[in-house]
C-alpha positions, 0 to 999 in steps of 0.5 A: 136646663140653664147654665148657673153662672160661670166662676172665672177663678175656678182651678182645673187640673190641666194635662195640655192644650192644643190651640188648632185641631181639626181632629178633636170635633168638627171644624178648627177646635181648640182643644183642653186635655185635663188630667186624670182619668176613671178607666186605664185603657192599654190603648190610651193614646194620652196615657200621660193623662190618666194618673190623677196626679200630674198636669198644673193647676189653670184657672177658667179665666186663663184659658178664657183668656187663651181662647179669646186669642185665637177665637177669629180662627176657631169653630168650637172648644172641645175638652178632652182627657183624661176624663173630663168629667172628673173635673164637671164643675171646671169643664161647667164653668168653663163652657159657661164663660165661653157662651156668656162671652160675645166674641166666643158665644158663636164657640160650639161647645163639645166635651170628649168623654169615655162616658163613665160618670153618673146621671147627675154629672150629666144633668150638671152640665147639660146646659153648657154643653152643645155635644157630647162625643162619647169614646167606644172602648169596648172594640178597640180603635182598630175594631172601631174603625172597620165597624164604621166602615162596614156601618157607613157602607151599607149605610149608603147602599141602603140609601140607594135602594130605599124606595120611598122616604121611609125606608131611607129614614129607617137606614139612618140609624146604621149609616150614624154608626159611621160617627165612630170612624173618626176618633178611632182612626185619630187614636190609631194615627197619633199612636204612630207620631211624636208628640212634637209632629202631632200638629203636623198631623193635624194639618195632613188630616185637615189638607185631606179633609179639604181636598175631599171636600172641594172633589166630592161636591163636584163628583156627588152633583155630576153623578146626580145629574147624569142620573137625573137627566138619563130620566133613570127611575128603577135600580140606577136612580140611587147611583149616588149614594153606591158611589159613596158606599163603594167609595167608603168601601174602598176606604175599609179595605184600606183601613183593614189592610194598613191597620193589622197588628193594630 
């Protein structure tokens, strides 16, 4: 679908932004919390968002305008809540700004939703949007999160074992199920800070994921080159990927032993 184009004066009801977060999306995202919400999760951890009264008025143009600030530093915008799409022709014509813009059309575009909106909502906005991440309240953020580990673990182990690539291509659905580890441990995180240590938190989470990604590289390869050169092709060929199930394993003990009476 195109996008039909974008109203700069369009007016949104707006709960806050953050200008940097590497915990709303991936990468380094601005992020736009628009106020109101559809459901009133006891669990919320923006419960100052739900009511639809509240929040100030913003025009798509002025937050174009707060974006374009700090675009050099970003890798998307997300708009979270709140439901976001409450307010679909505010979050449409703002995503269309963004990509009808040259400095920011490099932007991804992602919305965070609780997915309680109709077909035709989603029909709206589906050609501004470059990914949806859709919020499981059903379990629980402490549930959430221990089922994407069990998920991301076995996930792995299967992948070692796979012995042709169709059997690796069928544990790819259960090793997706990881995706819900991160904005469940996000709601479990944030519950246990200020408002004003949020971005100090956001930082710890961002020095965290980057030390991971300078180790793991250099562990995943030497694993894999150990394996290859030991000309290993039975049960030990997928030690790679049982490294990173244990690893995530051991993540999931963690998680369940700091995180009861959650």
């Amino acid at each position: 679908m195109t996008a039909s184009p974008a109203s700069l004066d369009r007016v949104g009801r707006l709960a806050d932004t953050i200008e940097f977060s590497a915990v709303d999306g991936p990468g380094n995202r601005f992020v736009v919390f628009l106020q109101g919400c559809t459901l009133d999760c006891l669990a919320c951890h923006n419960p100052q968002t739900i009511p639809l009264v509240g929040g100030r008025d913003v025009t798509v143009g002025d937050l174009v305008e707060q974006i374009r600030r700090a675009a050099p530093f970003l890798s998307g915008v997300t708009i979270s809540g709140g439901e976001a799409t409450l307010q679909a022709a505010f979050v449409h014509d703002l995503f269309a700004a963004i990509g009808a813009e040259e400095s920011l059309a490099r932007l991804t575009r992602f919305l965070d939703t609780n997915g309680d909106a109709p077909r035709s909502t989603w029909d709206a906005l589906d050609g501004v949007l470059d990914g949806a991440m859709v919020d499981l309240k059903a379990l629980g953020e402490r549930h959430a999160l221990m089922f994407g580990l069990v998920c991301g673990t076995l996930g792995f182990f299967f992948y070692g074992l796979a012995p042709t690539g169709y059997w690796f291509w069928a544990a790819m659905p259960l090793a997706a199920l990881w995706g819900v580890v991160n904005p469940a441990a996000q709601a479990i995180m944030t519950r246990h800070v200020t408002a004003q240590e949020q971005g100090r938190l956001q930082g710890a989470v961002g020095s965290m994921n980057s030390i991971a990604g300078i180790i793991a590289p250099t562990l995943f390869t030497q694993t894999l080159a150990a394996v290859a050169q030991a000309h290993v092709h039975t049960f030990w060929a997928g030690a790679t990927f049982w490294l990173a199930a244990a690893m995530v394993g051991i993540g999931g003990i963690v998680a369940w032993r700091v995180t009861r009476g959650e």
